[in-house]
C-alpha positions in Angstrom: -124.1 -52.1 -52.9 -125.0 -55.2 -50.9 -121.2 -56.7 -51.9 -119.3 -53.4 -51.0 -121.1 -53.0 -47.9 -120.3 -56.7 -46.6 -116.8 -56.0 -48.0 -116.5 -53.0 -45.3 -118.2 -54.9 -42.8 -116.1 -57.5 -43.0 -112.7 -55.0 -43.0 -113.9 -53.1 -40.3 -114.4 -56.7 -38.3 -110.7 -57.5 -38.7 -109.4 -54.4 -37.8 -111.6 -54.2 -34.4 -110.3 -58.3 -33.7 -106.0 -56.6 -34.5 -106.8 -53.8 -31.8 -108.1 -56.1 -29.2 -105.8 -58.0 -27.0 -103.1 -60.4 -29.3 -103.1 -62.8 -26.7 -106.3 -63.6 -24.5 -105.4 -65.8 -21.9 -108.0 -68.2 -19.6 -107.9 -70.0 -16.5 -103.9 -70.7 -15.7 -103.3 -74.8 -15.4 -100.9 -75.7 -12.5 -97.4 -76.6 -13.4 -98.3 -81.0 -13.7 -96.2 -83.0 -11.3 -94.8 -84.7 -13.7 -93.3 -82.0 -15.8 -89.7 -80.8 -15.5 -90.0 -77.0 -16.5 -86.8 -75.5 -18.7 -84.2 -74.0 -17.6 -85.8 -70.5 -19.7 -88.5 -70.3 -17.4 -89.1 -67.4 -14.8 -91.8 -66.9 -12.0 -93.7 -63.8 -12.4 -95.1 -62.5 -8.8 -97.3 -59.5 -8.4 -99.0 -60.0 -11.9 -102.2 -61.3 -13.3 -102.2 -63.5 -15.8 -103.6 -61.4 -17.9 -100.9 -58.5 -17.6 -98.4 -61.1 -17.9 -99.6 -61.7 -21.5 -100.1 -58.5 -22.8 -96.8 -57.5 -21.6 -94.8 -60.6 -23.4 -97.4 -59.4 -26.3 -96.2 -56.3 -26.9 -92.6 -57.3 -25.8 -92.8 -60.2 -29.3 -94.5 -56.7 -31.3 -91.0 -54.7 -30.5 -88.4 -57.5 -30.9 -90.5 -58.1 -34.5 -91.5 -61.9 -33.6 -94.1 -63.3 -35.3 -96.8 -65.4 -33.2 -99.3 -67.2 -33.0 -101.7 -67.2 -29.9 -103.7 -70.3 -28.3 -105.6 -68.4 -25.4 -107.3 -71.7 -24.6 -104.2 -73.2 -24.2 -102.7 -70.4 -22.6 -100.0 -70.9 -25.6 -97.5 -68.8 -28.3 -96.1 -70.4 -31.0 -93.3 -68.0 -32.2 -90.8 -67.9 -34.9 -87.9 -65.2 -34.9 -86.7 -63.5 -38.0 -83.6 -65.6 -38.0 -86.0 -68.6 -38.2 -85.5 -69.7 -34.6 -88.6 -71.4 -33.6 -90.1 -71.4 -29.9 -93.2 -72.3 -27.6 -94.6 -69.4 -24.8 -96.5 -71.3 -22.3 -97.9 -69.9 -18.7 -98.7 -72.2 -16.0 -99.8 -70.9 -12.6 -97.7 -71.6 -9.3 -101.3 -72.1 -7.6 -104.2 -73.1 -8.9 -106.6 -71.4 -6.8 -104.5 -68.1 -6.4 -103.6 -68.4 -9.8 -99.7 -66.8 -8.8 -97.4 -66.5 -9.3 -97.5 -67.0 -13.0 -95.2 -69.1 -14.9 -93.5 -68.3 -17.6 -91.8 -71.0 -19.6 -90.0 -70.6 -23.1 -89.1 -73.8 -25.3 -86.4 -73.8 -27.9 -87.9 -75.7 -31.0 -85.6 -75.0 -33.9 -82.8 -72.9 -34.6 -79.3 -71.6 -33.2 -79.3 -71.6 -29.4 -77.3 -68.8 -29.3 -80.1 -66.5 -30.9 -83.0 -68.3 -29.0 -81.4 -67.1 -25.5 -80.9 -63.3 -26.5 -84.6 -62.8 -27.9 -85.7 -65.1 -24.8 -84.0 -63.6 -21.5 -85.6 -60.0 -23.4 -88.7 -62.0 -23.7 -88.8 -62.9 -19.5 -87.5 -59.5 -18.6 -90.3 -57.7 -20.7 -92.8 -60.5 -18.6 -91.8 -59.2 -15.5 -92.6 -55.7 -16.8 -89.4 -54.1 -17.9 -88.9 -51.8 -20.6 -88.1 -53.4 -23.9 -86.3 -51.4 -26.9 -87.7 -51.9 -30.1 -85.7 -53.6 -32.9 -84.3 -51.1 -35.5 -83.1 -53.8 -37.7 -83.3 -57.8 -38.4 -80.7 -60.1 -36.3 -78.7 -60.8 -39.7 -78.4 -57.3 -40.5 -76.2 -56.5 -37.3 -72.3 -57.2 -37.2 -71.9 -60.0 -34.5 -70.8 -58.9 -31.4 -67.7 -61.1 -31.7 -66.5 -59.5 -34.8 -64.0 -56.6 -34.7 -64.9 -53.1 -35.3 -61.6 -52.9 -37.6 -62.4 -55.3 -40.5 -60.5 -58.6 -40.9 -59.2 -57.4 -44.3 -57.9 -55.1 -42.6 -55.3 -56.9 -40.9 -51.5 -56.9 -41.4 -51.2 -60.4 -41.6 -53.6 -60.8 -43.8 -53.5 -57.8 -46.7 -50.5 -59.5 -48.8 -53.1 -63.0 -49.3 -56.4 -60.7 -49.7 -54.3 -58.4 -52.1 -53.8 -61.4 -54.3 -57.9 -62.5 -54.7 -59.1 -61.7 -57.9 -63.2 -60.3 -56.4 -64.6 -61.5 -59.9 -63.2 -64.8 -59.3 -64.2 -65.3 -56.2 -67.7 -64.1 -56.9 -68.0 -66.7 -59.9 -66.6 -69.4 -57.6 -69.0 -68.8 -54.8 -71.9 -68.9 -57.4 -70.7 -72.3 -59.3 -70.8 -73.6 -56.2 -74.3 -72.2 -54.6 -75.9 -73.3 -58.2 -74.4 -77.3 -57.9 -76.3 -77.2 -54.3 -79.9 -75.5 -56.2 -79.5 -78.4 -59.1 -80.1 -81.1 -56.5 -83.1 -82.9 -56.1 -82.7 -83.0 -52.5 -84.3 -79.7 -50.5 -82.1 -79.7 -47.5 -79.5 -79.3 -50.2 -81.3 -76.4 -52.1 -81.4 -74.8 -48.8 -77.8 -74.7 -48.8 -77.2 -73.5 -51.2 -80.0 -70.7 -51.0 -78.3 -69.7 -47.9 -75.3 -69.8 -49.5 -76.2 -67.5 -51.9 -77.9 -65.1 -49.0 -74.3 -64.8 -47.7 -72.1 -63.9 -51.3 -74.7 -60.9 -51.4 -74.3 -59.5 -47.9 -71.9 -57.1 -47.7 -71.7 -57.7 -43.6 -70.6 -61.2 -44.9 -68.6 -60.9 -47.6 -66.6 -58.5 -49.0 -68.4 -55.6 -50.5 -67.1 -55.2 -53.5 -67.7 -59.3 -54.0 -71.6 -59.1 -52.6 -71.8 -56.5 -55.4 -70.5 -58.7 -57.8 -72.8 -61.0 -56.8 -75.7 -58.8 -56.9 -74.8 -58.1 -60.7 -75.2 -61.8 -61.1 -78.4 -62.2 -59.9 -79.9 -59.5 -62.0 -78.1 -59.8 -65.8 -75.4 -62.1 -65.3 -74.7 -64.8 -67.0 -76.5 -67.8 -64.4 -79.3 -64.9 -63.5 -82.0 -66.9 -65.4 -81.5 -70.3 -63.6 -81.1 -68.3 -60.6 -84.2 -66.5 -61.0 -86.4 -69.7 -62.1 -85.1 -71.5 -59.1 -86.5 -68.4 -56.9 -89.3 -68.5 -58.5 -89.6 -72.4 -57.4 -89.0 -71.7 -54.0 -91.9 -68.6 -54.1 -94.7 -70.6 -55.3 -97.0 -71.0 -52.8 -97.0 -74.9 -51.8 -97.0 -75.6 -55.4 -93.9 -77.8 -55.2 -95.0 -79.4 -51.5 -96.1 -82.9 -52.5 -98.7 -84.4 -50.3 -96.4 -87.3 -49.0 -94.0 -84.3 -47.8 -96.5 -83.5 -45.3 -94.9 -83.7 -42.3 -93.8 -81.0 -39.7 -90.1 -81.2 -40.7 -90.3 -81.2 -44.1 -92.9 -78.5 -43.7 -90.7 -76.3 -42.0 -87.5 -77.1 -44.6 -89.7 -75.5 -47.2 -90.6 -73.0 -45.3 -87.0 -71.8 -44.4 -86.3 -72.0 -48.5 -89.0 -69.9 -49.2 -87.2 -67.4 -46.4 -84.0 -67.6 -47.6 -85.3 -67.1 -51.3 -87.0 -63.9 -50.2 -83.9 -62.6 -48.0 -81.8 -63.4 -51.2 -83.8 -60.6 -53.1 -83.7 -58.0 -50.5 -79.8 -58.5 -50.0 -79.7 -58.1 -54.1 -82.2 -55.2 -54.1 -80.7 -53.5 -51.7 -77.6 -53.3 -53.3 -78.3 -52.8 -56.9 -80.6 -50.2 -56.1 -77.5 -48.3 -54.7 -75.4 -49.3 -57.1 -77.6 -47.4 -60.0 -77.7 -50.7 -61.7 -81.5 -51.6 -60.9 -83.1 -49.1 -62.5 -81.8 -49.7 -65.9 -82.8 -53.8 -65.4 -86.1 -52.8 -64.0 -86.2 -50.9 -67.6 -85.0 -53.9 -70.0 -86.2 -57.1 -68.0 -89.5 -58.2 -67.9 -88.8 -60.2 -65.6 -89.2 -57.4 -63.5 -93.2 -56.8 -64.6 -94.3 -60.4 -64.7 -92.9 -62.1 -61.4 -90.8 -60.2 -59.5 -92.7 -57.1 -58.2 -96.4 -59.2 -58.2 -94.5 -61.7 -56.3 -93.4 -59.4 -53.7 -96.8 -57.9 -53.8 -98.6 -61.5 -52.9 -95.9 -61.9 -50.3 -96.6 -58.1 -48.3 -100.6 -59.8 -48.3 -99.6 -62.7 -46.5 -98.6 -60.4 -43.3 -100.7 -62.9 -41.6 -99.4 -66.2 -42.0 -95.4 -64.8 -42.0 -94.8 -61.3 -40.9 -91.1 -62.0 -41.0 -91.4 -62.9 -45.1 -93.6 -59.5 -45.5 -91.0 -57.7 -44.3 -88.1 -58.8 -46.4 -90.9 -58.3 -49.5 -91.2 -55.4 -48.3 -87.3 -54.5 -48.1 -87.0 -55.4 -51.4 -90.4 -53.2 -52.7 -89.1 -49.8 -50.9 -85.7 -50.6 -52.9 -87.5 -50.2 -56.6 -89.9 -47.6 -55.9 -87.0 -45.5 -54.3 -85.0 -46.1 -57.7 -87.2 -46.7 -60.8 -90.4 -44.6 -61.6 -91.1 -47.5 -64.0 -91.0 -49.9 -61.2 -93.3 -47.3 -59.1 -95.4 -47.5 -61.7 -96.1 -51.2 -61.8 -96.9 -51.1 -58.4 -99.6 -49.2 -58.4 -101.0 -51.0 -60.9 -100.9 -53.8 -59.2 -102.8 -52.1 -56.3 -99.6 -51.8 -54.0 -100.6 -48.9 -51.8 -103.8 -50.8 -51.0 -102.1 -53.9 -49.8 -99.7 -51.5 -48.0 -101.7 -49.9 -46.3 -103.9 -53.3 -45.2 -100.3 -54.8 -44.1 -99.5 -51.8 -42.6 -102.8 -51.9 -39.9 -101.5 -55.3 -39.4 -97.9 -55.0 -38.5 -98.6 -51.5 -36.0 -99.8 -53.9 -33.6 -97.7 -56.9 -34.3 -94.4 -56.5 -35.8 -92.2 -53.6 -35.2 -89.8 -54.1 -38.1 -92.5 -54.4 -40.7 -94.8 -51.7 -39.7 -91.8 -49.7 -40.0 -90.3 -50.6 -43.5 -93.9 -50.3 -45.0 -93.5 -46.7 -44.0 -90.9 -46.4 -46.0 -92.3 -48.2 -48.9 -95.3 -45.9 -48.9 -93.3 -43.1 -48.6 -91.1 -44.2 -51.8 -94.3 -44.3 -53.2 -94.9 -40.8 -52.5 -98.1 -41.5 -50.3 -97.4 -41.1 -46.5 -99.3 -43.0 -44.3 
């Protein structure tokens, strides 16, 4: 009784620390003399500091951005879905007044051209104006410079794409993704892990050649060292030497591990609708003894990477929607549980996931 009681004690304590205040800010330092601010930086009058915080907050909750708060440091370390990296810091304008407050945003890794749309959303939601939730991930949205009309179907163009053989072009792609994965050097792997991510989405490539390349992930004929080179990039710092501590590194491994993960939702996502998944989910153990307990540890790590618990989760709505054997070995793996724990999580810090784990649950048949 003793152990189940500290047990609820001790859930009932993190669920009281998720509804407080994500970021608790102190005393605001003045801007130092010696510091050029960024260009992304924006002065926010008429606002504590306090309200300046909860508002950029709940403005990183709707754009799904995971963080990671310093209120001693008046600090946010964030990281977008498409792996952008960035630094929230607030200054004060006056000491003593402590206004207006400064917001200033850092670019630390990533495409500049995603770090500028999530930031001028993040200083407009700062200075108090209404932010629209995300509906869907950055790399699931066509690019605003592509054309409604698709490419293939230009006149120019039909005669050439006429003459591509999809199955060849699907084999090619994944000859060359596997040369990249056979190298000993990571930034390679990554490569070809994103690669790989492309071939089997269908925004990216043709559809009918992501399909093909879904297929190949699941039964073809390079599925198993596909699969065991996933299952590399999945293991949790097991393959992370000590020497390879450093920040850079760190973060190369930790963008594999993404791409791995956004590799099985693309390939879920599109089997599953194909009909195709079911009947692997049937004849592979595969399946069973790594894939769904893999996804499962993933969801429970909502805390450390919210944007890796939601493509988990992504690819855990696709097989319960399609396979009651796969529905099946989730709950015995205690998936509504960790579901539901994520789930408590993510309504007050990530939009996107809070929302797919509705739909996992529901695939489930258990509403939350």
């Amino acid at each position: 009784t003793s152990k189940s009681g500290a047990k609820s004690r001790s859930v009932s304590a993190v669920r009281r620390e998720w509804n407080e205040a994500n970021w608790k800010v102190s005393t605001l330092d003045p801007v130092p003399l010696d510091f050029p601010l960024e260009r992304t930086h924006r002065e926010i009058h008429h606002a504590s500091a306090t309200t300046v915080a909860d508002r950029i907050s709940k403005t990183l909750r709707l754009l799904s951005v995971e963080a990671e708060y310093d209120g001693q440091g008046n600090k946010a370390k964030c990281k977008t879905s498409d792996m952008v990296s960035f630094r929230i810091r607030l200054f004060a304008g006056d000491e003593n007044l402590q206004q207006p407050v400064v917001v200033e945003i850092q670019r630390r890794s990533g495409p500049p051209s995603c770090f500028m749309r999530v930031c001028r959303k993040i200083l407009d939601g700062a200075e108090g104006a209404e932010i629209v939730a995300e509906d869907v991930p950055a790399r699931k949205k066509m690019p605003p410079w592509v054309k409604k009309t698709p490419v293939s179907g230009l006149k120019c163009i039909q005669e050439a794409a006429a003459k591509r053989e999809p199955e060849a072009e699907a084999n090619s792609g994944i000859y060359k993704s596997l040369d990249l994965l056979r190298s000993k050097d990571k930034d390679v792997n990554m490569l070809g892990l994103e690669n790989l991510c492309l071939l089997t989405d269908p925004l990216k490539t043709r559809p009918d050649i992501a399909l093909i390349c879904c297929k190949a992930v699941i039964y073809g004929e390079n599925s198993v060292e596909i699969r065991e080179e996933i299952g590399v990039m999945l293991q949790k710092d097991a393959f992370l030497p000590e020497e390879f501590g450093a920040d850079a590194m760190k973060e190369l491994f930790e963008k594999c591990r993404h791409l791995a993960l956004v590799l099985l939702s693309n390939v879920l996502e599109l089997t599953s609708k194909d009909g195709c998944l079911a009947e692997s989910v049937k004849s592979e153990k595969w399946f069973a003894e790594f894939l769904i307990p893999s996804l499962l540890d993933e969801v429970k790590s909502f805390e450390s990477s919210s944007n890796n618990a939601y493509e988990a989760a992504c690819g855990l709505t696709c097989l319960a929607a399609c396979s009651d054997i796969a529905r099946r070995l989730m709950e015995e793996n205690s998936a509504v549980e960790d579901l539901m724990s994520a789930y408590s999580f993510a309504v007050r810090n990530h939009e996107l996931l809070a929302n797919e784990l509705e739909r996992s649950l529901k695939a489930l048949r258990r509403c939350v």
